[in-house]
C-alpha positions as CSV (number, residue, x, y, z in Angstrom):
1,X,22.1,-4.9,-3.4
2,X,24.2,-1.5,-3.1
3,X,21.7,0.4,-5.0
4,X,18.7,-0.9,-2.9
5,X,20.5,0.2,0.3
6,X,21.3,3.7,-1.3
7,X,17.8,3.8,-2.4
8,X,15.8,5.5,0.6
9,X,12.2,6.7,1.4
10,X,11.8,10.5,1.4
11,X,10.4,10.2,5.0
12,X,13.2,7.7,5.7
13,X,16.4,10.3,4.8
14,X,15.2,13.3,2.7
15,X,14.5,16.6,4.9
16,X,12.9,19.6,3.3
17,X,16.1,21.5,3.4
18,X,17.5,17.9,1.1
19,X,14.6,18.3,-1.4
20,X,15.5,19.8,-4.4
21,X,13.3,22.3,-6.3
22,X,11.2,21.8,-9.5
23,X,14.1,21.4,-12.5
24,X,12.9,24.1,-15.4
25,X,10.7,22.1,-17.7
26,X,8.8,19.9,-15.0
27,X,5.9,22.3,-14.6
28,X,5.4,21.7,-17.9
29,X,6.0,18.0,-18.7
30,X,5.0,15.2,-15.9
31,X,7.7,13.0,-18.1
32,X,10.6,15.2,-17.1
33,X,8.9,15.4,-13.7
34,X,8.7,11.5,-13.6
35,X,12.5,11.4,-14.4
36,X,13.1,13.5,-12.0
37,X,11.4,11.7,-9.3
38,X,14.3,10.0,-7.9
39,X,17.0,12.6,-7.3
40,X,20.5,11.5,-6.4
41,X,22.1,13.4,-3.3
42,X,25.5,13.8,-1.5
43,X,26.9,10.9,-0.3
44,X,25.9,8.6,-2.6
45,X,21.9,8.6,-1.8
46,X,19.5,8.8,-3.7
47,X,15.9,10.0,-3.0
48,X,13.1,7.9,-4.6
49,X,9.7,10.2,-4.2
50,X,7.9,6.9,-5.2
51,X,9.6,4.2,-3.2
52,X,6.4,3.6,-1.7
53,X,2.4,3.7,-2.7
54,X,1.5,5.9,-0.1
55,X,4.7,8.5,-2.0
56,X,3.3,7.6,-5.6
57,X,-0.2,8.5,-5.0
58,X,1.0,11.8,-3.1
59,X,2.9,12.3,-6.5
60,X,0.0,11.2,-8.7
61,X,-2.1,13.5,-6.8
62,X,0.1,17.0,-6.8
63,X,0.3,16.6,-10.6
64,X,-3.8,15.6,-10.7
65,X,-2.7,12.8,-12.2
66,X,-4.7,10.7,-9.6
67,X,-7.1,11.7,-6.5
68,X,-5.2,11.9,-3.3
69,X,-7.2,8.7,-1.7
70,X,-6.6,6.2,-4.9
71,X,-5.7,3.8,-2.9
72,X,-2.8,2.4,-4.7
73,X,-1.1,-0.7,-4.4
74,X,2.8,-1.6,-4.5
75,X,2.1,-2.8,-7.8
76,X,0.4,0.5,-9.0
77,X,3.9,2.2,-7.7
78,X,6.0,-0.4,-9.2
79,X,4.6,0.6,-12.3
80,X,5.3,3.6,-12.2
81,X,8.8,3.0,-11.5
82,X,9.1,1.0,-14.3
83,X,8.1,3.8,-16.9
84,X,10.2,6.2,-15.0
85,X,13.3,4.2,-15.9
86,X,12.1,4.2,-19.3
87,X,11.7,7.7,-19.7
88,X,14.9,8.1,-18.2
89,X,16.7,6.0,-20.9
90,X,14.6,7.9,-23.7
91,X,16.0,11.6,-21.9
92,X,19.8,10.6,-21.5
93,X,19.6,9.3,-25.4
94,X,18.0,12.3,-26.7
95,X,20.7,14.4,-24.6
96,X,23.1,11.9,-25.9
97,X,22.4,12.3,-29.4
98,X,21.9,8.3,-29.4
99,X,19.2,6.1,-30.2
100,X,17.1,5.3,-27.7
101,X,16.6,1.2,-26.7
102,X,14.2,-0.3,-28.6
103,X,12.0,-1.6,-25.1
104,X,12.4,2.4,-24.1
105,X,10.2,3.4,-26.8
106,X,8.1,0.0,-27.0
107,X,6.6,1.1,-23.2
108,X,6.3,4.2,-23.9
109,X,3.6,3.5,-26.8
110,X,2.1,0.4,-24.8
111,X,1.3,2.8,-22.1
112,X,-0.1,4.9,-24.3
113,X,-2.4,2.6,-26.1
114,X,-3.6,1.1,-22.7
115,X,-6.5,3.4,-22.1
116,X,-9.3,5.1,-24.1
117,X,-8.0,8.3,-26.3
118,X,-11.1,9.6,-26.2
119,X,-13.8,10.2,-23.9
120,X,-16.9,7.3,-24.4
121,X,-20.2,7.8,-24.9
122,X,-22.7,7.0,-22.2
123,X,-26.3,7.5,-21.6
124,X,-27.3,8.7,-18.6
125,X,-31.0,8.1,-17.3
126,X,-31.1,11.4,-15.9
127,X,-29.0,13.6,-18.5
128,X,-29.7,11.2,-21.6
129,X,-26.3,11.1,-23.7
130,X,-22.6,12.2,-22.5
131,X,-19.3,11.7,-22.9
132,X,-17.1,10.7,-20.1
133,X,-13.5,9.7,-19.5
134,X,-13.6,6.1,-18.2
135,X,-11.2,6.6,-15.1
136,X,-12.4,3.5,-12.5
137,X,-10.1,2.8,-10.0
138,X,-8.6,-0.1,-11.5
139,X,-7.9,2.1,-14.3
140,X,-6.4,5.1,-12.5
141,X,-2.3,4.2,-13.3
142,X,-3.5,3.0,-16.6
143,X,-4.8,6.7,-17.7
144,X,-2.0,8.2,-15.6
145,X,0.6,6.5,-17.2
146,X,-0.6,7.1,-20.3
147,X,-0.5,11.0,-19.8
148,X,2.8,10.7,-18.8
149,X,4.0,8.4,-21.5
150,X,1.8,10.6,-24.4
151,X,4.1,13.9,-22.4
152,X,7.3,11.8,-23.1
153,X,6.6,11.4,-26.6
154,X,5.5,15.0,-27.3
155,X,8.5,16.8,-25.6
156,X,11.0,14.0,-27.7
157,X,9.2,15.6,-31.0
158,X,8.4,19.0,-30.2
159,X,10.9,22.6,-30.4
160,X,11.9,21.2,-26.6
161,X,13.7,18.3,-27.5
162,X,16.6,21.0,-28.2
163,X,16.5,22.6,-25.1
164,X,16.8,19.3,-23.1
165,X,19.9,18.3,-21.3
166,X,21.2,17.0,-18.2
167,X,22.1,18.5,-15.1
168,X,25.7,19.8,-15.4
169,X,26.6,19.6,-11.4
170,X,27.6,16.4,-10.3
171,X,26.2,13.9,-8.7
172,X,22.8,15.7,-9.7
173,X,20.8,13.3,-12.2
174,X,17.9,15.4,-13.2
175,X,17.3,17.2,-16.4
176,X,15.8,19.8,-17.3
177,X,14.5,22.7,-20.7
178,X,17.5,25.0,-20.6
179,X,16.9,28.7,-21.0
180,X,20.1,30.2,-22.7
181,X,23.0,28.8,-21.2
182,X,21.8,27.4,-18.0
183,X,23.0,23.8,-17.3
184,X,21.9,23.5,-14.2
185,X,18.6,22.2,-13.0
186,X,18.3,24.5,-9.9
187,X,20.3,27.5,-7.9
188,X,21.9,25.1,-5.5
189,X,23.3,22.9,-8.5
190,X,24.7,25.8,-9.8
191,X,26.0,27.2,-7.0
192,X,27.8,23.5,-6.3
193,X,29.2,24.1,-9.5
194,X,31.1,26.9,-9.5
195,X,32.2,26.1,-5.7
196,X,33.6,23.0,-7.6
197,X,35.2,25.1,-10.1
198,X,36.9,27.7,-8.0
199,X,38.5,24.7,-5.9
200,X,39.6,23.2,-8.9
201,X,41.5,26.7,-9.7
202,X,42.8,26.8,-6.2
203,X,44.0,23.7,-6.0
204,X,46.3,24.1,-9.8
205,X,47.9,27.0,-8.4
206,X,48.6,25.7,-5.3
């Protein structure tokens, strides 16, 4: 019950000054992205960029994972939520240096077996023969959750994997591809950090 009021819309509580930027790594992987898609803020809030279909599609749609008028339902979002959690649980094990759940890794490779790995054959009256991506509406969270899941899976076995950690600036819960020793997933993190730091000095000596 506590987490569902905490949990807010981005129209609902999350102003453009709130937002946070793109974590290092997200341009590159729509997993980390999708991890990332619920940031936690001050005050104990959290900002849920897919708490709604109408938020999920615009999400979908920035990343071309989706066309901006899909017309998802709250199922569709739901879904999406789902995996997010998932690839959440597979990211704080790999930072963890744990194994990850067993029902982390089984959705991961049930979303990605969902949908065609190929594109299919067709004939076109016009054309004659072609191969085409089957991506009917119905199918649209299919195929984008399996680009996200097939993502997950190839930055937890590629170089990355070593580059991944966690934000280190509390209550941030993002992660992110570290570049040398950066910990934090964005200036404002980092800046929170060290302000956390010097007032920790401060108050010892006083």
């Amino acid at each position: 019950m506590e987490a569902t009021r905490n949990m807010r819309s981005m129209e609902d509580f999350v102003t453009d000054e709130a937002t946070p930027p793109t974590a290092p790594g997200e341009d590159e992987h729509p997993a980390l992205a999708l991890a990332n898609s619920a940031p936690a803020l001050t005050g104990g809030h959290t900002a849920d960029l897919l708490s709604t279909p109408v938020q999920a599609e615009r999400w979908l749609a920035r990343r071309e994972l989706a066309p901006p008028d899909a017309g998802l339902a709250e199922v569709c979002a739901s879904r999406l939520r789902s995996l997010r959690e998932q690839v959440r649980s597979l990211l704080a094990s790999q930072v963890a240096g744990q194994t990850p759940p067993p029902a982390a890794v089984a959705a991961i490779n049930d979303a990605m077996t969902r949908v065609p790995t190929a594109p299919l054959l067709l004939w076109d009256e016009e054309t004659g023969p072609c191969r085409v991506a089957p991506h009917p509406v119905t199918a649209i969270v299919e195929h984008a959750l399996a680009v996200i899941a097939a993502d997950a899976a190839d930055l937890l076995t590629s170089p990355d994997a070593a580059r991944l950690t966690a934000c280190a600036s509390p209550p941030c819960n993002r992660f992110l591809l570290k570049h040398g020793r950066r910990q934090w997933c964005s200036t404002r993190c980092g800046d929170r950090a060290r302000a956390a730091r010097a007032y920790a000095r401060r108050t010892a000596t006083d």
